[in-house]
DRENKOLGU-82217 format. One record per residue (C-alpha): residue number from 1; x, y, z. Coordinates in Angstrom, 1 decimal, always signed. Example, Ala and Ser with C-alpha at 12.3 -4.5 7.8 and 13.67 -1.06 7.14 Angstrom:
2
<1 <+12.3 -4.5 +7.8>>,
<2 <+13.7 -1.1 +7.1>>,
This chain:
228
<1 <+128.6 -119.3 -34.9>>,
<2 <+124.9 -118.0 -34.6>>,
<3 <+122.7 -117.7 -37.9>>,
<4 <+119.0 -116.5 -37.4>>,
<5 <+116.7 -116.2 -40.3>>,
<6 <+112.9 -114.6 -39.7>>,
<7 <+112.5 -116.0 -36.5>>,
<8 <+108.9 -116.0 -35.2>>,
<9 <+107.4 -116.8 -31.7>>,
<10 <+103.9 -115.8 -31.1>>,
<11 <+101.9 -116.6 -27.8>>,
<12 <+98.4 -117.3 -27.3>>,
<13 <+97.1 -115.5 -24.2>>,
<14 <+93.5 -116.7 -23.8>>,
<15 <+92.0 -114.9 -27.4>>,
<16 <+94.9 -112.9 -27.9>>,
<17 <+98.2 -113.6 -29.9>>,
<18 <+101.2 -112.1 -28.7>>,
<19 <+104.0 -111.9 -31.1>>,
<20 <+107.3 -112.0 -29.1>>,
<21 <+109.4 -112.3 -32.3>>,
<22 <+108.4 -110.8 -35.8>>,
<23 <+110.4 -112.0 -37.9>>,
<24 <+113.9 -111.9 -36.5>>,
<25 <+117.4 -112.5 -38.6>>,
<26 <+120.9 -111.8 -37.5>>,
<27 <+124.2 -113.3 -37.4>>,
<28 <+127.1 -113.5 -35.1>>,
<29 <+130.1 -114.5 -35.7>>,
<30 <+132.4 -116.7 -33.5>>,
<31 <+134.9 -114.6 -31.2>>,
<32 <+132.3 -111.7 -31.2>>,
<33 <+130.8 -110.0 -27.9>>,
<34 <+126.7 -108.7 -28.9>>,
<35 <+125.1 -107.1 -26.5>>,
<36 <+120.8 -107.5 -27.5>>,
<37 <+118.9 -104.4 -25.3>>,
<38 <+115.4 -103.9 -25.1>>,
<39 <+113.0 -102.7 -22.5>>,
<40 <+110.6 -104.9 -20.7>>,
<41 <+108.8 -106.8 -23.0>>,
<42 <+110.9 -106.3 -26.3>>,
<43 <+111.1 -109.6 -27.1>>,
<44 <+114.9 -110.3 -25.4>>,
<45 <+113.9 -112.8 -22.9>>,
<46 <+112.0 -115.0 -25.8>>,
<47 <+115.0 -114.1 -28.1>>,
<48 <+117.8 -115.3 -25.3>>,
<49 <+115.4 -118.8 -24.8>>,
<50 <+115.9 -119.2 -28.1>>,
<51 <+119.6 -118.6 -28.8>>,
<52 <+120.0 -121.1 -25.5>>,
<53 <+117.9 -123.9 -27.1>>,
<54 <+115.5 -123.3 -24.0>>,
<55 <+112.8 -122.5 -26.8>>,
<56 <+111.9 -123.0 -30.4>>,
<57 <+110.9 -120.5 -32.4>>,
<58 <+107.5 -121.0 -34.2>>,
<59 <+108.7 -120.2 -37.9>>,
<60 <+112.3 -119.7 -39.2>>,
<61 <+115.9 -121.1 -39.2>>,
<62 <+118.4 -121.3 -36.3>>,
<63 <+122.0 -122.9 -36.9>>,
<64 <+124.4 -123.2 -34.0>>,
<65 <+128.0 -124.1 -35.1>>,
<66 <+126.4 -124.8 -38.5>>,
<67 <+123.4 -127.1 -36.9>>,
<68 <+120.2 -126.8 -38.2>>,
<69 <+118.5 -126.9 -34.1>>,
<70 <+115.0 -125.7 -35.0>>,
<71 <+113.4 -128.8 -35.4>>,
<72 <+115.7 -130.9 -33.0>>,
<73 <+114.2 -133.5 -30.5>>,
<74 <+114.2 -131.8 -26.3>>,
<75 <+116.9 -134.8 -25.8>>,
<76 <+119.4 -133.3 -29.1>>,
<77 <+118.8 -129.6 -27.7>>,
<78 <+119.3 -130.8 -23.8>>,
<79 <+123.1 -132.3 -25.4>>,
<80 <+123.4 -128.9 -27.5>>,
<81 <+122.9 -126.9 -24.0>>,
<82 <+125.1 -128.9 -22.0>>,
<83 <+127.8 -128.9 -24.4>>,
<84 <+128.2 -126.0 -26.9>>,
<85 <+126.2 -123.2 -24.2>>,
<86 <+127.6 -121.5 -21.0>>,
<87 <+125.2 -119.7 -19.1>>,
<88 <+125.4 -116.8 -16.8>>,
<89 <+121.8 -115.9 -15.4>>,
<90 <+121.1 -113.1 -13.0>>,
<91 <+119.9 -115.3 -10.4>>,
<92 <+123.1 -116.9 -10.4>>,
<93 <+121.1 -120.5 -10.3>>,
<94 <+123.6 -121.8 -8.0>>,
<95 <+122.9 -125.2 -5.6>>,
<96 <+122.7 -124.1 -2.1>>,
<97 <+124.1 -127.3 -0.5>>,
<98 <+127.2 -127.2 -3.1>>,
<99 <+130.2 -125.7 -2.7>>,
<100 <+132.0 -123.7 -5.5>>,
<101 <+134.0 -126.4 -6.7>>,
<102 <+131.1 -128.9 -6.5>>,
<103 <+128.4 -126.4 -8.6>>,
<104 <+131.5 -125.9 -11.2>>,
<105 <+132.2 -129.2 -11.2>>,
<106 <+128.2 -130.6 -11.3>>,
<107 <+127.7 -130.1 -15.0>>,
<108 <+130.5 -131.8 -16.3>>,
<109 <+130.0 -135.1 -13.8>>,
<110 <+126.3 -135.1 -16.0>>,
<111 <+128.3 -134.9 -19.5>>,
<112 <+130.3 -137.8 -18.6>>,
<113 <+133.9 -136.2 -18.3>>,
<114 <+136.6 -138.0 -16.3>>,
<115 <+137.2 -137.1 -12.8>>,
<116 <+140.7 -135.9 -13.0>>,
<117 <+139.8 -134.2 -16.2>>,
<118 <+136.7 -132.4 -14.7>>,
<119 <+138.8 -131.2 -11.1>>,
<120 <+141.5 -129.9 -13.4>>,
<121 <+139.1 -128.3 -15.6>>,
<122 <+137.2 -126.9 -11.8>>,
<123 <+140.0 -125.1 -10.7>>,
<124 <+141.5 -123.5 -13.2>>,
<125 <+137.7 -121.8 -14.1>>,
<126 <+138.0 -120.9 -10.7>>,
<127 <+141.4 -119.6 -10.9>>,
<128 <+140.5 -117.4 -13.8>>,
<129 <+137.6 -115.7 -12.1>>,
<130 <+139.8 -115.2 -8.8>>,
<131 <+137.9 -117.3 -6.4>>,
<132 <+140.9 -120.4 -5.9>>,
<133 <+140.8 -119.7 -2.4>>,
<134 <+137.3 -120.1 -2.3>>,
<135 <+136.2 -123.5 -3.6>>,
<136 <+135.1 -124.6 -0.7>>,
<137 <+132.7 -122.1 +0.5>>,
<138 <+129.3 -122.5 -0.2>>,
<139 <+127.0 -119.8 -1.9>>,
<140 <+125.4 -118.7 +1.3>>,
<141 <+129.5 -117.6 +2.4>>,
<142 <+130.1 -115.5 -1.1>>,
<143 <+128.5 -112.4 -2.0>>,
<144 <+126.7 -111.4 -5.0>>,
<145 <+129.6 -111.2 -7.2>>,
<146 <+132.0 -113.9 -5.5>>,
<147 <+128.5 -115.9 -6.7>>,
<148 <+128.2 -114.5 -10.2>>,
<149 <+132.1 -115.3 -11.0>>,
<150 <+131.0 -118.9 -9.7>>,
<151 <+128.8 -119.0 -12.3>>,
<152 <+130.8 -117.7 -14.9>>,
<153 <+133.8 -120.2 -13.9>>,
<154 <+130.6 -123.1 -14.3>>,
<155 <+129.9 -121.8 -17.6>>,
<156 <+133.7 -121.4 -18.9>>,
<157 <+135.0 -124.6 -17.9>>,
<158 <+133.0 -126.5 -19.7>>,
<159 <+134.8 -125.2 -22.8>>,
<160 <+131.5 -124.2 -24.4>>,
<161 <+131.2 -122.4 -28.2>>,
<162 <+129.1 -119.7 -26.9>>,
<163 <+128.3 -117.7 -23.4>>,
<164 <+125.4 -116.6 -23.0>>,
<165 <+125.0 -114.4 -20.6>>,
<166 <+121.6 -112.8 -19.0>>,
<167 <+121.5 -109.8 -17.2>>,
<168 <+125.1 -111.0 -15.7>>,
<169 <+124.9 -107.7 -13.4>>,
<170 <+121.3 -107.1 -12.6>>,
<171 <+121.1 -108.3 -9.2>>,
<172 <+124.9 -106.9 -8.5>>,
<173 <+126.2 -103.2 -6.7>>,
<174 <+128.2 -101.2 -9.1>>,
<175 <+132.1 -102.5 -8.1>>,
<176 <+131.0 -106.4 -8.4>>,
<177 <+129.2 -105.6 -11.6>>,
<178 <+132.4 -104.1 -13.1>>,
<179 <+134.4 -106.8 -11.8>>,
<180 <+131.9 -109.3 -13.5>>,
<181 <+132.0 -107.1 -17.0>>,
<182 <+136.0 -107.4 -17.1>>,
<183 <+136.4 -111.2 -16.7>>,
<184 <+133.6 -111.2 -19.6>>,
<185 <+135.8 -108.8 -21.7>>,
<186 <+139.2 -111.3 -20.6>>,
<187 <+137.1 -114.2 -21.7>>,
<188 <+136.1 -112.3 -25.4>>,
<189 <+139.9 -111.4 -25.8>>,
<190 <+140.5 -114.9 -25.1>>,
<191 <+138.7 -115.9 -28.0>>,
<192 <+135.0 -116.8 -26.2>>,
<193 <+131.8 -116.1 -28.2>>,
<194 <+129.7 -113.9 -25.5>>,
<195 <+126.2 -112.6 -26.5>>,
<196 <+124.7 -110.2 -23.6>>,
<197 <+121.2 -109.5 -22.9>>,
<198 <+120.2 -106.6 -21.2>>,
<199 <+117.9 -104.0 -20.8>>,
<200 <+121.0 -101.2 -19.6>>,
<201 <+122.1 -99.4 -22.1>>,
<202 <+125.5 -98.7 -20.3>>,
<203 <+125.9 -102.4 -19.8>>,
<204 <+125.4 -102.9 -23.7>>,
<205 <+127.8 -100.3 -24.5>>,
<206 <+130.9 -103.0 -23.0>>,
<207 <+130.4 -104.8 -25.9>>,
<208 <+131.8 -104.5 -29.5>>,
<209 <+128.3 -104.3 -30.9>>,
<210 <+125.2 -103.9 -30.1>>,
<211 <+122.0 -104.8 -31.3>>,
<212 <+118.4 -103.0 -30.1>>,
<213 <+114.8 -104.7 -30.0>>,
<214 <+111.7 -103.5 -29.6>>,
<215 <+108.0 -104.8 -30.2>>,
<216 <+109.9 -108.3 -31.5>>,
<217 <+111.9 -106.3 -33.6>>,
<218 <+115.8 -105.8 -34.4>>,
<219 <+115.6 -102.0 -34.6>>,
<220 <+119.2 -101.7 -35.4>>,
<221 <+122.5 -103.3 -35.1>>,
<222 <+125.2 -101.5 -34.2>>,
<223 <+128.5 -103.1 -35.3>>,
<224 <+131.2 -100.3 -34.4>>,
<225 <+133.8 -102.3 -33.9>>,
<226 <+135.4 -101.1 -30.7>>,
<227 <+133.3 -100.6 -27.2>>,
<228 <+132.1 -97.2 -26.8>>,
């Protein structure tokens, strides 16, 4: 699924190079849930842009479902992030003015699926995350985590290869964060790819391995097998 190999990102702060990633290589495999932690700082955020195809790295190898995407054109990556990524970001990044059918519905109408196709495919995201009384009610009507499973329903029913999810609870009270944290463990024992960045290390321990950073660094990779 994911295949990194000495991954480098450095910034140029006025006279001062800042190197995000130092030489970063790891692998995930498709059906696995990775949780990356690191403080402020650690080199996540960068990391996450770059497993999303929002960046590209400065120096190494990244393939996707076996595609080489490091050197791809902003038009190949925007078509690799509509169509093989689900996001989930803290903020939510929901449209105000849209109601929860029309922001799950909104990426696919941009991909070109069929109408029928992309209501069917709507609702039964919305279904999954328990909001199919709700797909009328706009964003400013849900709370935090009626929002958040919004966004996950967005992200899953565009069938995508991977989920990537960002600080999925940050912004969340303790109950709606645990209700968020199970749908993401029904969608990895339904088969989804999820990586999870985060800087809590209880959050990290929901997931079947997990994999520290620090300083641009993989410190170490723990690959259990089962959530502690």
């Amino acid at each position: 699924m994911i295949e990194l190999k000495n991954i480098e990102k450095i910034y140029q702060m006025g006279d001062v190079k800042v190197v995000a990633l130092g030489g970063v290589s790891l692998s995930v495999v498709d059906g696995e849930f990775t949780a990356i932690i690191g403080p402020s700082g650690s080199g996540k955020s960068t990391l996450m842009n770059i497993l999303g195809c929002l960046d590209t790295p400065d120096k190494g190898l990244y393939l996707l479902d076996g595609q080489d995407v490091t050197k791809m054109s902003e038009k190949n990556l925007s078509h690799i992030r509509s169509r093989k990524i689900g996001f989930i970001f803290q903020q939510f990044n929901l449209l105000q003015k849209l109601t929860a059918f029309e922001n799950v519905e909104l990426p696919m109408v941009y991909q070109g699926v069929p109408s029928k196709e992309r209501r069917a495919r709507s609702l039964a995201a919305l279904e999954r995350v328990g909001l199919d009384k709700r797909i009328h009610h706009k964003p400013k009507e849900l709370s935090g985590g009626q929002q958040q499973r919004v966004a996950i329903a967005r992200a899953i029913a565009a069938k995508p290869s991977l989920i990537l999810a960002d600080e999925p609870t940050g912004n969340l009270d303790s109950k709606s964060g645990a209700e968020v944290m199970s749908i993401l463990h029904e969608l990895h024992h339904a088969g989804n790819t999820i990586v999870l960045i985060t800087h809590d290390a209880k959050v990290a321990q929901e997931a079947e391995r997990r994999i520290l950073i620090a300083d641009g660094k993989i410190t170490s990779d723990d690959k259990g097998g089962e959530p502690a």
